[in-house]
C-alpha positions as CSV (number, residue, x, y, z in Angstrom):
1,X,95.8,71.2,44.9
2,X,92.5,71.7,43.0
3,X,91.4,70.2,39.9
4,X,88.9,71.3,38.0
5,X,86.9,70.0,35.3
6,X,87.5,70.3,31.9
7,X,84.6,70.7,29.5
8,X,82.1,71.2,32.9
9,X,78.5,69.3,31.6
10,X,75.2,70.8,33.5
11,X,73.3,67.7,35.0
12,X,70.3,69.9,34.5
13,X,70.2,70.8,30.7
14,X,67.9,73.5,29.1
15,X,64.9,71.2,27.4
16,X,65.4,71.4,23.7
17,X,62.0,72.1,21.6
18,X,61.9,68.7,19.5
19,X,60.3,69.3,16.2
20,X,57.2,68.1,15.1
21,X,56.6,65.1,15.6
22,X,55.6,63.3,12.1
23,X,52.2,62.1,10.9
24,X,51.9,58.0,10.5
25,X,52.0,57.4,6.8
26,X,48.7,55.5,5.6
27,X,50.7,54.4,2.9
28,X,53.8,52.5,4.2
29,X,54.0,48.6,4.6
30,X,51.3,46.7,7.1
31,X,52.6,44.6,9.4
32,X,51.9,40.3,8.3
33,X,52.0,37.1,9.4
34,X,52.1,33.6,7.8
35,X,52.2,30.2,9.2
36,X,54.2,27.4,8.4
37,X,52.3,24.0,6.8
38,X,53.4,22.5,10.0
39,X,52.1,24.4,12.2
40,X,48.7,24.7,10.2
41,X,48.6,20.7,10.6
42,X,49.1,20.9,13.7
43,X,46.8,23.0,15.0
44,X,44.1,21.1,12.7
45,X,44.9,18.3,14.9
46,X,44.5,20.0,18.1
47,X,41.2,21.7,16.9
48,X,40.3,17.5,15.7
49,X,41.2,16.1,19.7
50,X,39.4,19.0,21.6
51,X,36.5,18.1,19.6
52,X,37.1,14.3,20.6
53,X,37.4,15.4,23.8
54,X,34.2,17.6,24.1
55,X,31.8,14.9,22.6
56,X,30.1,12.7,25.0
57,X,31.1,9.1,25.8
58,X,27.9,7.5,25.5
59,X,25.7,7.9,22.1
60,X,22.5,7.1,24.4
61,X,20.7,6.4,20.4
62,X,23.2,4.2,20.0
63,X,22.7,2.5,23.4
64,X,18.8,2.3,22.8
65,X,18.8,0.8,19.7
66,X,21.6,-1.9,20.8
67,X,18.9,-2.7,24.0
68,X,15.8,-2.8,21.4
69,X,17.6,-5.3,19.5
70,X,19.5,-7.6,22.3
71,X,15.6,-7.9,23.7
72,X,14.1,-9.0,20.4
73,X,14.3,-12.8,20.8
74,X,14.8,-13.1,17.1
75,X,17.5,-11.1,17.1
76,X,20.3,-14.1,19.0
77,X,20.7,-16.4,16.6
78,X,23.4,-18.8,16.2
79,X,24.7,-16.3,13.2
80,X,25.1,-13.4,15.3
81,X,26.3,-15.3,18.3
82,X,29.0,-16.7,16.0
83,X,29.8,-13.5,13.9
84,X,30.3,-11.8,17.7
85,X,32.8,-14.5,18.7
86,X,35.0,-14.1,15.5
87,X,34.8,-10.8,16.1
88,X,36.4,-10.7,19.7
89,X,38.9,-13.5,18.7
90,X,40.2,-11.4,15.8
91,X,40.5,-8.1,18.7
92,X,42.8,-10.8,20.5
93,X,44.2,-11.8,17.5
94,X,43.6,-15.3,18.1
């Protein structure tokens, strides 16, 4: 017995002229974006820490003038001594 197929389709169709293929029309809608408050913050922050991160450790002015005035004899006194000490007690909150 042979059975044959109803409605036979061609694997191999004839190609079909398309039309032409429209212009892109200057006039519709642009594509946008917009960014939540969040995520504004946020990347504020991350701009903030990878500018932390990129400055230097050491502020060698900083360091210079800190040696200029620990060498000036005048500059250890009893008031600065003291004033130092409070100050480290109060980091150990003592």
């Amino acid at each position: 017995m042979t059975i044959d197929r109803v409605n036979y389709i061609d694997p191999i169709q004839p190609g079909k002229k398309s039309g032409r293929v429209s212009q892109v029309n200057p006039a519709a809608k642009t594509d946008s974006i917009s960014f939540s408050s969040e995520a504004v913050e946020k990347s504020a922050l991350y701009h903030a820490i990878e500018l932390v991160s990129a400055a230097p450790d050491v502020r060698a002015d900083r360091v210079a003038e800190l040696k200029a005035k620990i060498n000036d004899p005048s500059y250890l006194n009893d008031r600065i001594i003291g004033a130092t000490a409070d100050k480290i007690m109060e980091a150990f909150g003592i």
